[in-house]
N, C-alpha and C positions, 0 to 999 in steps of 0.2 A: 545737680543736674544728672539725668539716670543716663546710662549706659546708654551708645546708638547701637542699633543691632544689626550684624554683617552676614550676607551669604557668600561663602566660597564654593568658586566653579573650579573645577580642574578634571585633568585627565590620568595623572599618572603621579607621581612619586611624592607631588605633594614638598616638596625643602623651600618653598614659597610658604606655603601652609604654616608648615611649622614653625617660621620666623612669628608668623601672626600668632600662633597659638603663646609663644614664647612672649611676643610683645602683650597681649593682652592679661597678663599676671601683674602687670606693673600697675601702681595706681592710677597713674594718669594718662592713661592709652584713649580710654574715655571712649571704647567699644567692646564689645561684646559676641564672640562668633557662632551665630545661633543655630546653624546649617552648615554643613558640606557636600554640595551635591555633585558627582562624576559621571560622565557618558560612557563609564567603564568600570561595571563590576569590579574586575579584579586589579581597579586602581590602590597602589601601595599609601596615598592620601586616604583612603577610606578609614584603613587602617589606626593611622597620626591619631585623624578624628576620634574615632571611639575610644582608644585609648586615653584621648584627654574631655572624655564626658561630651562630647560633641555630636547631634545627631547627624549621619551618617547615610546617607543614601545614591542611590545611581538612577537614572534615567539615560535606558542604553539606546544611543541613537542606532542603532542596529535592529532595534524595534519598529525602529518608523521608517513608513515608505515614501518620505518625503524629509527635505531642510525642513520646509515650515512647517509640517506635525510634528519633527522633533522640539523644532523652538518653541512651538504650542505649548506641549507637554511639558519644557521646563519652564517654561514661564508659571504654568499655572500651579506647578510645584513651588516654586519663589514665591510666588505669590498665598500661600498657604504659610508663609512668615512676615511676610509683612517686611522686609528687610530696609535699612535707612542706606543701605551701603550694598551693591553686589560687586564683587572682586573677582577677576579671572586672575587664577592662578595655575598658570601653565593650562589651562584651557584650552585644546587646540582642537574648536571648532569656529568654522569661518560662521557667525551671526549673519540671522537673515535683517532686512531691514526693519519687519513688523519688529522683532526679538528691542533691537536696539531701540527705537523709539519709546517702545514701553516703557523702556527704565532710561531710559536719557536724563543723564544728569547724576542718574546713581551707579553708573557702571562702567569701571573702572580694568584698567588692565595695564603688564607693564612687557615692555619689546627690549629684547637683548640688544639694543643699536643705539645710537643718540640720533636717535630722530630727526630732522626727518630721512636723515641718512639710511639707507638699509631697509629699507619695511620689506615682510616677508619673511622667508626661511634664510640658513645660513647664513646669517650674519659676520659671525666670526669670521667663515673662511672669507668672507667678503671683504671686510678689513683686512684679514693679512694681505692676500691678495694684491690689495689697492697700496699695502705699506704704509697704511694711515697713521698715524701719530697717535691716535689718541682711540678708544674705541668707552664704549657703555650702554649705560642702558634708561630705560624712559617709562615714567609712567604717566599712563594718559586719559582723559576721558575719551570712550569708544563711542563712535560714529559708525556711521554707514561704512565708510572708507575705509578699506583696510590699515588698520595700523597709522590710520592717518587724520583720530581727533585729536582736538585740543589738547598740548604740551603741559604740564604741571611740573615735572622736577624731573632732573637729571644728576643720574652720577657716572666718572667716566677714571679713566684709569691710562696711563702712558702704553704703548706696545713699547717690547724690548726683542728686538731683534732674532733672539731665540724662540719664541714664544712659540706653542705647537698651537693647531684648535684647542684639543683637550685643555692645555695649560689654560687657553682664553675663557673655553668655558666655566670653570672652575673659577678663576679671578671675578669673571661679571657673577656668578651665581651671588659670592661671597659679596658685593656689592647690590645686590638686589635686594638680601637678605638683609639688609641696613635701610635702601630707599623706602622701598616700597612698606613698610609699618610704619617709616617717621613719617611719610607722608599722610599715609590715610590717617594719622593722628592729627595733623594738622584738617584736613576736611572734618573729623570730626569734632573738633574743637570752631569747626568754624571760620579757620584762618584761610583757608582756602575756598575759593564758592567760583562756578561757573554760569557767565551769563549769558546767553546767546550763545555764542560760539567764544567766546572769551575768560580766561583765566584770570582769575582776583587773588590777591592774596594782601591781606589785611586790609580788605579796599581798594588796592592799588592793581590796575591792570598790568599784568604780566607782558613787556614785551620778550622775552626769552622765559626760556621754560628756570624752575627756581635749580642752583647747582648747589650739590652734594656731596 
């Protein structure tokens, strides 16, 4: 069976990126990352990309005088690959609803928080904060909702008392960089498929998102 082929969206440094780039040298990743496109030039992901043979481009929302001519614009760049998979990584622009519709179903992203806990910014300091037990992170099919389609898999991690934000955000990165390509590996092998609004996984409907 041939390789599915992935578009990665992101904004900036790209260490989401680079997990994929690492994960698809393996034989059985069983995708292929045919694009990287940023709403920022001088994103340091651009970078990742070319250097590992990956084409390489920006559509700067600073161009457009509107949400939905920017999402126009990248849509019909995506769509100039044909992609079976589009991935936000670290992508932080809020999607109009035309944007998501289009690709519903193939468009995926992952939130620093265990869901449905925390959607939004700051997360971290929101956990410490609250003194949570446990804190992670989630990747999901995107919807309309912010930060608030369909659950697919989670990994999460203890808080220890010391813990600064810094320290937090570094522990979840290091944990993202493990969920989020085993997962999309699982979609592209097909163990994973979304129905309606509902998460399958071997067949079987997800009541809790799968943990990591």
């Amino acid at each position: 069976m041939p390789n599915k082929s992935i578009v990665i969206l992101i904004s900036g440094n790209g260490s989401n990126l680079q997990a994929f780039i690492e994960a698809q040298k393996t034989a059985d990743f069983g995708g292929e990352i045919i694009a990287v496109i940023s709403n920022k030039a001088d994103a340091f992901g651009l970078s990742r990309a070319e250097s590992a043979g990956i084409p390489a481009l920006s559509v700067q929302h600073t161009d457009y005088p509107s949400r939905e001519s920017f999402d126009q614009a990248l849509a019909d760049e995506i769509n100039r690959f044909n992609p079976d998979l589009i991935i936000l990584a670290g992508f932080m622009r809020i999607l109009t609803a035309g944007f998501v519709a289009e690709f519903r179903g193939r468009l995926l992203n992952i939130h620093p928080s265990l869901l449905p806990k925390y959607p939004g910014l700051h997360t971290h300091k929101r956990a410490l904060e609250n003194n949570d037990e446990y804190h992670g992170t989630t990747v999901h099919f995107v919807t309309e909702e912010l930060d608030g389609g369909p659950l697919i898999a989670q990994a999460k991690t203890r808080l220890s008392i010391d813990d600064t934000e810094d320290q937090l955000l570094a522990k979840i990165q290091t944990l993202e960089h493990q969920l989020y390509p085993s997962t999309v590996k699982m979609l592209l092998k097909s163990q994973i498929k979304l129905k309606q609004d509902d998460v399958y996984f071997e067949n079987d409907k997800l009541e809790q998102p799968l943990l990591f």
